[in-house]
N, CA, C and O atoms as CSV, one atom per row, in Angstrom:
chain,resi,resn,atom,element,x,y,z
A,1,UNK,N,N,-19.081,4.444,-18.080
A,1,UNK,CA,C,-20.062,4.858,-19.056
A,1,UNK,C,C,-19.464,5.096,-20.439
A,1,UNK,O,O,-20.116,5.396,-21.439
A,2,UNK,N,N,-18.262,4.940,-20.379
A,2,UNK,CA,C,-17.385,5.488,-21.794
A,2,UNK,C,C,-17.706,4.540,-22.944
A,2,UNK,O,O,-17.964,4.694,-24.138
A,3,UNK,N,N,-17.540,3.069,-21.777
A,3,UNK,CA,C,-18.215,2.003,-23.149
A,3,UNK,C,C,-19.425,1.903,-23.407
A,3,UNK,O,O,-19.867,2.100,-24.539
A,4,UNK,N,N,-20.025,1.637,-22.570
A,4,UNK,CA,C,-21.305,1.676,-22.874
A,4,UNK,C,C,-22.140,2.019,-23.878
A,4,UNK,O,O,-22.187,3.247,-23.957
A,5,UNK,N,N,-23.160,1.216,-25.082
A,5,UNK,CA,C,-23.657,1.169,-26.383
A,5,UNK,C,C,-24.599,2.559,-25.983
A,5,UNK,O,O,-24.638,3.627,-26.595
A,6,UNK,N,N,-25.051,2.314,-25.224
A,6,UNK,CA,C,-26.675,3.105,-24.884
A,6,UNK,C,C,-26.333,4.723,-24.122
A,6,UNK,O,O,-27.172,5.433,-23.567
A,7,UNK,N,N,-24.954,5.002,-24.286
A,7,UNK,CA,C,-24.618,6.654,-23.579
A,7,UNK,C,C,-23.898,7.284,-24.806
A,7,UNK,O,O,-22.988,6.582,-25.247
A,8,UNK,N,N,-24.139,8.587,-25.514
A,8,UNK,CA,C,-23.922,9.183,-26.057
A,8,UNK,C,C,-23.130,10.345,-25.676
A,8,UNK,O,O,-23.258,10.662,-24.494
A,9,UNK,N,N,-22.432,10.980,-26.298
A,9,UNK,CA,C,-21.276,12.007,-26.356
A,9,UNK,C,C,-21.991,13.334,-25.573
A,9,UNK,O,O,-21.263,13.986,-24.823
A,10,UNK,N,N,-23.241,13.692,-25.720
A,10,UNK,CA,C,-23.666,14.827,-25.175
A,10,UNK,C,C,-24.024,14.220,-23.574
A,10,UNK,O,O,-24.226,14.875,-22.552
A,11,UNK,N,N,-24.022,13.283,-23.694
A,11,UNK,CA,C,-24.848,12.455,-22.026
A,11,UNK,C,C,-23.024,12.303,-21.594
A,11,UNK,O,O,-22.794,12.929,-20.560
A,12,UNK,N,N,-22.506,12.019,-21.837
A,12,UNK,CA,C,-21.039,11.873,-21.278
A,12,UNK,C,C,-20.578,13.311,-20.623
A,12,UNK,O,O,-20.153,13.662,-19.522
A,13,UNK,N,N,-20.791,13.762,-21.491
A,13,UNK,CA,C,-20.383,15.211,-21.156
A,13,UNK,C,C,-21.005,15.976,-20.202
A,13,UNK,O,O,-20.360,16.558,-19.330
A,14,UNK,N,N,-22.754,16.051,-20.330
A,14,UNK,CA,C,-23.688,16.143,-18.842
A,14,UNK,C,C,-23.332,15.614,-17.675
A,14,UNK,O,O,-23.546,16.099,-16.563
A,15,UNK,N,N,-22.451,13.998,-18.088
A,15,UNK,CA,C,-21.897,13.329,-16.656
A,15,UNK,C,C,-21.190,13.864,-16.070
A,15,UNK,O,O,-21.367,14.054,-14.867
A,16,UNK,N,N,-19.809,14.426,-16.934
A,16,UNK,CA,C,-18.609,15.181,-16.824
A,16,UNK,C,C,-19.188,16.585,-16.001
A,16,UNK,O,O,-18.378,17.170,-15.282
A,17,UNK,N,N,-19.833,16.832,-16.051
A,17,UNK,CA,C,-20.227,18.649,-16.214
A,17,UNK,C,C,-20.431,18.350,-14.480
A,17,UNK,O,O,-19.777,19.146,-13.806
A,18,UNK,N,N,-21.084,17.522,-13.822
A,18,UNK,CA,C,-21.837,17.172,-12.394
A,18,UNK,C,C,-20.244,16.988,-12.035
A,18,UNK,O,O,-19.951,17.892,-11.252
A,19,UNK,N,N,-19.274,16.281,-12.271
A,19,UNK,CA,C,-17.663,16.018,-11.365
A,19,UNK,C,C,-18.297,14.828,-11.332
A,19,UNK,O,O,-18.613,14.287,-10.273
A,20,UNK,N,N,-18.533,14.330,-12.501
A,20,UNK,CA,C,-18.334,12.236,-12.268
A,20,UNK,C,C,-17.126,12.510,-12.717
A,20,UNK,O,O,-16.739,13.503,-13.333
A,21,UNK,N,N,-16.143,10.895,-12.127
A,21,UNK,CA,C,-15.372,10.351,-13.060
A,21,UNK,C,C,-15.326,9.035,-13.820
A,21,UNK,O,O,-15.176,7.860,-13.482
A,22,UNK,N,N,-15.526,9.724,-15.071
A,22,UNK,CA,C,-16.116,8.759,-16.184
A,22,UNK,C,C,-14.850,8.088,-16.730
A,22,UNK,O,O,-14.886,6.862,-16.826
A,23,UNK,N,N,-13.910,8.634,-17.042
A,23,UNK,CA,C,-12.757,7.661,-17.150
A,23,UNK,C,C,-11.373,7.183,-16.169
A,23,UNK,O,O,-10.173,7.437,-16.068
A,24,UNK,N,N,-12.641,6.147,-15.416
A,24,UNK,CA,C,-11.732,5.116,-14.167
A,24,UNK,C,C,-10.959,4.224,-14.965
A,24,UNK,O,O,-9.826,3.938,-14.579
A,25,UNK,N,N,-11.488,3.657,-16.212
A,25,UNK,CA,C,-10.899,2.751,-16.588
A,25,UNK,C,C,-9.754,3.046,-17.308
A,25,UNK,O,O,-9.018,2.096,-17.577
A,26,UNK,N,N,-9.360,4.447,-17.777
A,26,UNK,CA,C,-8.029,4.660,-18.372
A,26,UNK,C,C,-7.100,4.762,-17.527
A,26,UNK,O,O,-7.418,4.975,-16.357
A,27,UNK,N,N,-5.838,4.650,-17.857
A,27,UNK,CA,C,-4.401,5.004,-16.929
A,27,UNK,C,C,-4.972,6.563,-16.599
A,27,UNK,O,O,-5.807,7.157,-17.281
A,28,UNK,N,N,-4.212,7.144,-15.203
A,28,UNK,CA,C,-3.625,8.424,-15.752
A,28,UNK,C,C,-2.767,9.035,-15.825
A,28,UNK,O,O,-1.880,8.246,-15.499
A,29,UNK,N,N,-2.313,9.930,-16.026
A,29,UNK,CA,C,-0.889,10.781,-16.345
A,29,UNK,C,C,-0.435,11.424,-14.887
A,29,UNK,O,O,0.308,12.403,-14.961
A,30,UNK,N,N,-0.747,11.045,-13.805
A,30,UNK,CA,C,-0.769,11.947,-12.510
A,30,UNK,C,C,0.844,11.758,-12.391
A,30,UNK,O,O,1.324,10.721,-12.848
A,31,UNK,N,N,1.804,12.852,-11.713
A,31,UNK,CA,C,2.750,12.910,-11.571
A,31,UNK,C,C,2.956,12.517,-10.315
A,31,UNK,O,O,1.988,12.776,-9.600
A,32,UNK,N,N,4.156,11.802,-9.573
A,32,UNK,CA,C,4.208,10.914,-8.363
A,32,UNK,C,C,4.815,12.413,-7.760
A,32,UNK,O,O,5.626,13.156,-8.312
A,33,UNK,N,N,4.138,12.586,-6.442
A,33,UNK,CA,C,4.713,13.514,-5.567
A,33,UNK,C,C,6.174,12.847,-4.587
A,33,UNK,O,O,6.431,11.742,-4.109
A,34,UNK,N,N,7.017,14.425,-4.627
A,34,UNK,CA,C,8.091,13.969,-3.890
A,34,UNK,C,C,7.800,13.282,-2.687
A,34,UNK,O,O,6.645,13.127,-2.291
A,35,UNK,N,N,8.996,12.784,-1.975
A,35,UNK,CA,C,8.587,12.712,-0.647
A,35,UNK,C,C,8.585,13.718,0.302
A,35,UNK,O,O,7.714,13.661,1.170
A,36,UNK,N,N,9.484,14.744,0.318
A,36,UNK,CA,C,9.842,16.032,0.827
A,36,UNK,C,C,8.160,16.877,0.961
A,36,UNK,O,O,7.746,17.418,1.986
A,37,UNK,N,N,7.416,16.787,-0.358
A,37,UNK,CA,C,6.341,17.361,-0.206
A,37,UNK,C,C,5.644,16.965,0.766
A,37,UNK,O,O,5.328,17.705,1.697
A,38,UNK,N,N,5.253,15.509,0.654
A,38,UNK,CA,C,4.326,14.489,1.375
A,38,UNK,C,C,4.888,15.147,3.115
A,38,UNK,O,O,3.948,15.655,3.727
A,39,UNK,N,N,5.841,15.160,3.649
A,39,UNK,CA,C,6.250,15.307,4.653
A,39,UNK,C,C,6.584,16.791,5.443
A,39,UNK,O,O,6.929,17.140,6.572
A,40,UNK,N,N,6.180,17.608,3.793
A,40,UNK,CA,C,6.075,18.858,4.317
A,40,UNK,C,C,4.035,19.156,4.899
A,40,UNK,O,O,3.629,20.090,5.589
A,41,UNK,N,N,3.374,18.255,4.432
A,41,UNK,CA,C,1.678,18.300,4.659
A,41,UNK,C,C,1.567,17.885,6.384
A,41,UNK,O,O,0.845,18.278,7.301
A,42,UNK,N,N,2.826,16.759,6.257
A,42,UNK,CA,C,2.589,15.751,7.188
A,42,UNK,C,C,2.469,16.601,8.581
A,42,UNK,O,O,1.540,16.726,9.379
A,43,UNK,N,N,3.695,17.093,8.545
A,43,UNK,CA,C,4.209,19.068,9.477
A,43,UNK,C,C,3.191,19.675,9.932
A,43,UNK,O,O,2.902,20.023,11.077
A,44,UNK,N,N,2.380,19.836,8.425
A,44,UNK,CA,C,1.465,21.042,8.495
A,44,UNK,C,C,0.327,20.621,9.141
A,44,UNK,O,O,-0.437,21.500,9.540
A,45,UNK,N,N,-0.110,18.812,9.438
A,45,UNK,CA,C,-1.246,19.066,9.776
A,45,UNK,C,C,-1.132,18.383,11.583
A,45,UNK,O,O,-2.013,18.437,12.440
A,46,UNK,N,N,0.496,17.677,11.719
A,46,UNK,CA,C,0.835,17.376,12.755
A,46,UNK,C,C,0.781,18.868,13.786
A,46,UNK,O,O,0.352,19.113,14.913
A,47,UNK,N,N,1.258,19.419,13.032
A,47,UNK,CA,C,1.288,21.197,13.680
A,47,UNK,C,C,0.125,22.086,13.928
A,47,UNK,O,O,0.316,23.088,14.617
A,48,UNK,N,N,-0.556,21.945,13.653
A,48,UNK,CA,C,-2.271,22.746,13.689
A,48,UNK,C,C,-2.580,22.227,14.545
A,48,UNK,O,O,-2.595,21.005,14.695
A,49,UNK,N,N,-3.001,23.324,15.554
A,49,UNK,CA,C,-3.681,23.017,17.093
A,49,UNK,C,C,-4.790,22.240,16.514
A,49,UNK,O,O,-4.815,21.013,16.414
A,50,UNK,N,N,-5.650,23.017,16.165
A,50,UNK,CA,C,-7.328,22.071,15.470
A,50,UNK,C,C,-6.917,20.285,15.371
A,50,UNK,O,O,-7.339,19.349,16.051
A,51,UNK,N,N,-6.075,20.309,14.397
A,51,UNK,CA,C,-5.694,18.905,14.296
A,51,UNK,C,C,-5.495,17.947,15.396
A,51,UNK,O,O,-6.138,16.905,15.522
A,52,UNK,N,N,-4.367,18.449,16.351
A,52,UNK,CA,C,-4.314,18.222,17.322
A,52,UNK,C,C,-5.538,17.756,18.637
A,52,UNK,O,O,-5.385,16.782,19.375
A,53,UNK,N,N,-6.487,18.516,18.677
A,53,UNK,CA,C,-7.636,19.052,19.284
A,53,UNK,C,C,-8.220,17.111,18.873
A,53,UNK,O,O,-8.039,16.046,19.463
A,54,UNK,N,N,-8.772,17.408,17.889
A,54,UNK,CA,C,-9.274,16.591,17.268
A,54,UNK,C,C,-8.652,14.795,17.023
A,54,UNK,O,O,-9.330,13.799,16.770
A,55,UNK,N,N,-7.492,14.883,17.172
A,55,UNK,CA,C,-6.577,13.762,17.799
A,55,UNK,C,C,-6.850,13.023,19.198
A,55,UNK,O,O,-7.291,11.912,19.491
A,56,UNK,N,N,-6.431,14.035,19.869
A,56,UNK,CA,C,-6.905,13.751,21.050
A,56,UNK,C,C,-8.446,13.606,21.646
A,56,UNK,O,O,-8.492,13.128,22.780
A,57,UNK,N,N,-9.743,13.963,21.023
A,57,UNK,CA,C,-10.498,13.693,21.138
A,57,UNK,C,C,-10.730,12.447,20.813
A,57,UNK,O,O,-10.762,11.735,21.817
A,58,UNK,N,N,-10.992,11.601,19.346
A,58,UNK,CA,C,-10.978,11.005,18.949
A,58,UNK,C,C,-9.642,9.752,19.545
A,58,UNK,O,O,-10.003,8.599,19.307
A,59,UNK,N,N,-8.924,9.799,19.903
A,59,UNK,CA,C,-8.359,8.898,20.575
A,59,UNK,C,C,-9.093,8.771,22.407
A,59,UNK,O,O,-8.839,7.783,23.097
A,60,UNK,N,N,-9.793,9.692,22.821
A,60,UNK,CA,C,-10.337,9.515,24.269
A,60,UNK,C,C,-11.951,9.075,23.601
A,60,UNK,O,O,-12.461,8.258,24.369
A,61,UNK,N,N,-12.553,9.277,22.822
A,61,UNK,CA,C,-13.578,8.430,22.331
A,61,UNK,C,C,-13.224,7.002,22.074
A,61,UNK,O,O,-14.056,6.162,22.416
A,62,UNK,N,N,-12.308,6.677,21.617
A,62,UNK,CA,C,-12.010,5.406,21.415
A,62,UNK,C,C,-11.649,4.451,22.423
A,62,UNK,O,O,-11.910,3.248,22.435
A,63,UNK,N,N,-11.105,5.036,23.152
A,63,UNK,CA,C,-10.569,4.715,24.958
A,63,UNK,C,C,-12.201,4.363,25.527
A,63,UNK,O,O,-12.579,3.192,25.548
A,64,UNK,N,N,-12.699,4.982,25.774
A,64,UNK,CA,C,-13.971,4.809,26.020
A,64,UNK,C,C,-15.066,3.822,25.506
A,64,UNK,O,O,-15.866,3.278,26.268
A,65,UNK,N,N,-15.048,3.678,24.475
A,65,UNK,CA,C,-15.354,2.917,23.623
A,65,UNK,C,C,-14.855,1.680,23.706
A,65,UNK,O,O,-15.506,0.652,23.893
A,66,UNK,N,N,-13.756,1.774,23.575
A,66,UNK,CA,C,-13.520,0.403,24.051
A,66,UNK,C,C,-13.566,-0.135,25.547
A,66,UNK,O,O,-14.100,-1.215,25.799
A,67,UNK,N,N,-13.060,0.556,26.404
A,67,UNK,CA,C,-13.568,0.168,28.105
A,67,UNK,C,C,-14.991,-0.427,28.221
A,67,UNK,O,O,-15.252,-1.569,28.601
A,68,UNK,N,N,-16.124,0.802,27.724
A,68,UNK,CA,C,-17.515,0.039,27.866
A,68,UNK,C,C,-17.492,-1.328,26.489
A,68,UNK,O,O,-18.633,-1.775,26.606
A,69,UNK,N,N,-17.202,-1.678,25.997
A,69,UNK,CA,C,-17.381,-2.735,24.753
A,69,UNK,C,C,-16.987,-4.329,25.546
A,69,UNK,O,O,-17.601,-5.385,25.400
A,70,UNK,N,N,-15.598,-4.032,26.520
A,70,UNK,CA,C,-15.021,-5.014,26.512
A,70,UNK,C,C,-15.012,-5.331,28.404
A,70,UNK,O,O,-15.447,-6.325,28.985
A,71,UNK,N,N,-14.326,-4.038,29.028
A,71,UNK,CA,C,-14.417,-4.143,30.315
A,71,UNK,C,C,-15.287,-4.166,31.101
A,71,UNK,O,O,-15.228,-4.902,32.086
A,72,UNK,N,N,-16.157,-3.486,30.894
A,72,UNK,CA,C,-17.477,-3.241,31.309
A,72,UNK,C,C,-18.293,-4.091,31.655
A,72,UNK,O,O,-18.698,-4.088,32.817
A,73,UNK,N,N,-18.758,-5.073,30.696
A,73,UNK,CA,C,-19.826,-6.155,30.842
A,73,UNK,C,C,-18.918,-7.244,31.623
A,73,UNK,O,O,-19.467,-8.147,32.254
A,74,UNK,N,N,-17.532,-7.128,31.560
A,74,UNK,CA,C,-16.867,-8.518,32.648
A,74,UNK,C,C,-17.120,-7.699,33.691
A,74,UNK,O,O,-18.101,-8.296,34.134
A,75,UNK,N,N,-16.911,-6.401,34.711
A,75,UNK,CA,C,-17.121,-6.071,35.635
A,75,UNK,C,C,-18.307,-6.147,36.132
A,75,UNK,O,O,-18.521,-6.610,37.253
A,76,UNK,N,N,-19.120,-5.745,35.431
A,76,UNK,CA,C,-20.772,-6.363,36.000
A,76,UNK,C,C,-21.065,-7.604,36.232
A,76,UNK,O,O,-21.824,-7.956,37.136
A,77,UNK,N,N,-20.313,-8.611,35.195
A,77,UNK,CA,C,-20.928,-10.146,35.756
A,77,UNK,C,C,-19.864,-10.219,36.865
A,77,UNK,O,O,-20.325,-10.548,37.958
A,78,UNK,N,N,-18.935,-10.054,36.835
A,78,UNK,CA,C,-17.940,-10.666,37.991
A,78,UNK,C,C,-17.978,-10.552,39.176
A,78,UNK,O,O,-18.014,-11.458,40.009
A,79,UNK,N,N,-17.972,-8.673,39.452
A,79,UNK,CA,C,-18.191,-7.973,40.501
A,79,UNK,C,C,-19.452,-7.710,41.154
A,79,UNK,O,O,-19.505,-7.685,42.383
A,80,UNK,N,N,-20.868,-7.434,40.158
A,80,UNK,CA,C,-21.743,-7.295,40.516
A,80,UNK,C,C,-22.692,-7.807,40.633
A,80,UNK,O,O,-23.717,-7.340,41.130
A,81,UNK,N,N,-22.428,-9.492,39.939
A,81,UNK,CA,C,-23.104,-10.483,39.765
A,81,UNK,C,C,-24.362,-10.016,38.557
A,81,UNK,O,O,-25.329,-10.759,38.726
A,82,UNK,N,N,-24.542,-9.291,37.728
A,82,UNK,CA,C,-25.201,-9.483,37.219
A,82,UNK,C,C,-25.287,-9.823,35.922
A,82,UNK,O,O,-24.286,-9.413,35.335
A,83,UNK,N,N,-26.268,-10.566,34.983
A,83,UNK,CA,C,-26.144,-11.702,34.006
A,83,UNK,C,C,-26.631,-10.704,32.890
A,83,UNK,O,O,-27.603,-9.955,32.791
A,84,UNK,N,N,-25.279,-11.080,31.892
A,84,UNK,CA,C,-25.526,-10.278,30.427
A,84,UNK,C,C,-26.937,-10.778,29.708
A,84,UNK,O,O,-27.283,-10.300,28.628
């Protein structure tokens, strides 16, 4: 919206005010995080039961998910004779 002929300085700023981000198209100045940091999060969220919890759920949903998607319908035609 920054270029744009038809948006004005007070309408930019109304955008701003909601948490748009109106300037995608500039660089920005963000500072590159260590790696030490990155791997201190990594810890923190490998380490949290919740996290954990939620790992393992989501990996036995997926297990599942895939068994009925793929195994499933060959065991019925094969074994049980019946037609997809």
């Amino acid at each position: 919206p920054n270029n744009h002929p038809g948006v004005n300085q007070k309408e930019l700023d109304y955008i701003a005010e909601g948490g748009a981000l109106i300037n995608m198209d500039q660089k920005s100045s963000a500072q590159k995080v260590p790696f030490s940091v990155k791997m201190g999060q990594i810890k923190q969220l490998i380490g949290s039961r919740m996290m954990i919890g939620i790992y393992i759920g989501q990996y036995c949903i997926n297990a599942l998910t895939y068994f009925f998607i793929t195994w499933f319908p060959v065991y019925l035609v094969q074994a049980r004779g019946m037609s997809i």
